[in-house]
C-alpha positions in Angstrom: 11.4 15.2 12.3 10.9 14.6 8.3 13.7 12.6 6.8 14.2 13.0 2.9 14.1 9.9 1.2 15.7 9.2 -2.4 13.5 8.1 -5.5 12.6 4.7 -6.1 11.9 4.7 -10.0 9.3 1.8 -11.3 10.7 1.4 -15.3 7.9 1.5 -17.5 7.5 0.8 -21.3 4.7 3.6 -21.2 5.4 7.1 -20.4 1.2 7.4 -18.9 2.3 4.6 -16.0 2.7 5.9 -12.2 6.4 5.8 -11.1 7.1 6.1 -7.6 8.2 9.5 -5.9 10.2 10.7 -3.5 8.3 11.7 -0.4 9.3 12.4 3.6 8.7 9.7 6.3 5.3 10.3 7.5 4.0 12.3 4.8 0.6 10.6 3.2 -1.2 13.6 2.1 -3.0 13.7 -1.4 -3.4 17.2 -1.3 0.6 17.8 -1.9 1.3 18.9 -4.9 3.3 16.2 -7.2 3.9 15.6 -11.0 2.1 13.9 -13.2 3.2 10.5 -13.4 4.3 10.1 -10.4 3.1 8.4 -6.9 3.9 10.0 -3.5 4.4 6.8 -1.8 4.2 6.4 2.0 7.8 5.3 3.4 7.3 2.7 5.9 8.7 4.2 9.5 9.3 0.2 10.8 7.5 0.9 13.5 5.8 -2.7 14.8 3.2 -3.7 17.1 4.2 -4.7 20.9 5.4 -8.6 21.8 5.3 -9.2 17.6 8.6 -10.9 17.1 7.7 -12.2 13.5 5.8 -9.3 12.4 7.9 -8.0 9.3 10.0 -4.8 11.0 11.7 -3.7 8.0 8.1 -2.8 5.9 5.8 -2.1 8.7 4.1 1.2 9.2 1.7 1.8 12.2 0.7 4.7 14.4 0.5 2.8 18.1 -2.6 1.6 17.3 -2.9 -0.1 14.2 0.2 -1.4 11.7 0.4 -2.7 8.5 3.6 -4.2 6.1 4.0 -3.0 3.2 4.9 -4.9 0.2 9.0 -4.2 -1.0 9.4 -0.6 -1.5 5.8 0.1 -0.8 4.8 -1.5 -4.4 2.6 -3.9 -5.4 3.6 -5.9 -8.5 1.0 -8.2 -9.5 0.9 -11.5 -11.7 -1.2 -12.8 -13.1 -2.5 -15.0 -10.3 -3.6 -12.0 -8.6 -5.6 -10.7 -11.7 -9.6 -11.2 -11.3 -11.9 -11.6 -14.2 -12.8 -8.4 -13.5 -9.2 -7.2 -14.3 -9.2 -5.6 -10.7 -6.0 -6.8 -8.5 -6.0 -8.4 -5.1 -3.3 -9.0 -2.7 -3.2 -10.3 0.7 -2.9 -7.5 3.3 -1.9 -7.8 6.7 -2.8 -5.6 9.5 -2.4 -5.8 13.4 -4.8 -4.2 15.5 -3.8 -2.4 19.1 -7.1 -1.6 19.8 -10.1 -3.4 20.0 -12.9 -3.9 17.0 -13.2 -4.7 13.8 -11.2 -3.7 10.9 -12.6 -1.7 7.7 -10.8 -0.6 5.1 -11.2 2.4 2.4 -9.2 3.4 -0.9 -9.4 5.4 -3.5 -7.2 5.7 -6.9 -5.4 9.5 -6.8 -3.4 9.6 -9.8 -6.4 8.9 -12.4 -10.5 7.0 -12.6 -10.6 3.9 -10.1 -13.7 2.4 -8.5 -13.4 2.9 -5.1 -11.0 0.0 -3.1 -12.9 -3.0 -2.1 -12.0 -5.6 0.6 -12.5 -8.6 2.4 -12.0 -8.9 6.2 -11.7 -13.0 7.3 -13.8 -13.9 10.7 -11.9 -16.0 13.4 -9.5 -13.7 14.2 -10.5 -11.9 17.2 -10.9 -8.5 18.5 -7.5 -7.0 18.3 -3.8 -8.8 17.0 -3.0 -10.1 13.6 -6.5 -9.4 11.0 -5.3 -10.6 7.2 -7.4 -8.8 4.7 -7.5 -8.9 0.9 -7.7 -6.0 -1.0 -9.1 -5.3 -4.3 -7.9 -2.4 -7.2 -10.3 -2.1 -9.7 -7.0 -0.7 -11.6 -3.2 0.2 -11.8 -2.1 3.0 -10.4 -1.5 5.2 -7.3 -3.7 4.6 -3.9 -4.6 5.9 -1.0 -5.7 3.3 1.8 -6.9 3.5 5.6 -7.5 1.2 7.9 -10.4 1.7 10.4 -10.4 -0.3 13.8 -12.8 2.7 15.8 -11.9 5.9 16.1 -8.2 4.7 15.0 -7.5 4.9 11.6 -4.0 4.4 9.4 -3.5 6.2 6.5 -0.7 5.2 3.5 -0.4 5.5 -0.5 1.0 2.6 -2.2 2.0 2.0 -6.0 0.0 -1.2 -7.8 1.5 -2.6 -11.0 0.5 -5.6 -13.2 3.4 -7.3 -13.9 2.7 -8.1 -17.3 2.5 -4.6 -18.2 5.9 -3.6 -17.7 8.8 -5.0 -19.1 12.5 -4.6 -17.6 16.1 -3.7 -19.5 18.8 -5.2 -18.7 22.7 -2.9 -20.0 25.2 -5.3 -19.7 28.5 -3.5 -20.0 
C-alpha cells in the first residue's frame, strides 16, 4: 500500500537550492520523474529492528534486515561544526544490522555534480546490532544512500543543507 504524504518545504534565500518533495512511503527511486529543485525524499516507515527499545521508532527506516534513523524530516541541516576543510559535510549515521557482516555504504548526489558519498565505518562493534558510521557530502544537495551488510542492502534519499546558507522569515501578525 503507498500512502501519500504532504510537502515538507526547506525555505531557501536561493531559488537553485533543493527543497524537499512530496513522495509515497517506500518510494526511493531516482529514476521518477520530479521537478527541478526539488528532492524526492525517502519517508521513514518506523519500522525498528527486533529487542531495540531505544532505537529511535519515530525516524527509523529498515527492510528486516538492516535499519537506519533518519535525521527530523529526513534532512540534514549542518553547522558549521560539521563543515570539513574540504567544505564536504559529515554527520553521524546510525545503522543496525540484522544480518551478519560488515557494513559499506554508497551515495551519490542526484539533483546536480557531487563526488561520490564517502564514509567511515568504526571497528569494535561486532558482526551484526548497532554500527555508527559517519558520512561525508562533498556538497549540498539531494542524495541517494545504501547501506550494504551482504547481499542486504537499504536504499533512501535524504536532503543535506548547510545551515549557514539558508536564512529563515519569521511573519508575525
Amino acid at each position: 500500500m503507498l500512502v501519500t504524504v504532504g510537502v515538507f518545504a526547506v525555505a531557501c534565500s536561493d531559488d537553485k537550492k533543493p527543497s524537499a518533495a512530496t513522495t509515497t512511503a517506500g518510494a526511493t527511486s531516482t529514476s521518477e520523474a520530479r521537478a527541478e529543485g526539488t528532492c524526492p525524499l525517502t519517508i521513514a516507515n518506523r519500522t525498528a529492528p527486533p529487542n531495540s527499545s531505544d532505537w529511535g521508532h519515530e525516524d527509523s527506516h529498515g527492510n528486516g534486515k538492516l535499519w537506519t534513523l533518519f535525521w527530523p524530516h529526513n534532512v540534514v541541516i549542518a553547522d558549521s561544526g560539521y563543515i570539513e576543510d574540504d567544505g564536504s559535510i559529515r554527520m553521524k549515521w546510525p545503522w543496525w544490522r540484522g544480518v551478519p557482516g560488515t557494513l559499506s555504504v554508497t551515495g551519490r548526489r542526484i539533483d546536480g555534480p557531487g563526488r561520490p558519498l564517502r564514509f567511515e565505518i568504526p571497528e569494535g562493534y561486532g558482526k551484526s546490532g548497532f554500527q555508527p558510521s559517519s558520512l561525508y557530502f562533498s556538497t549540498e544537495g539531494c542524495w541517494e544512500v545504501t547501506g550494504h551488510v551482504g547481499n542486504t542492502s537499504l536504499t533512501f534519499v535524504t536532503l543535506v543543507v548547510k545551515a549557514s546558507t539558508y536564512s529563515l522569515e519569521l511573519k508575525t501578525s
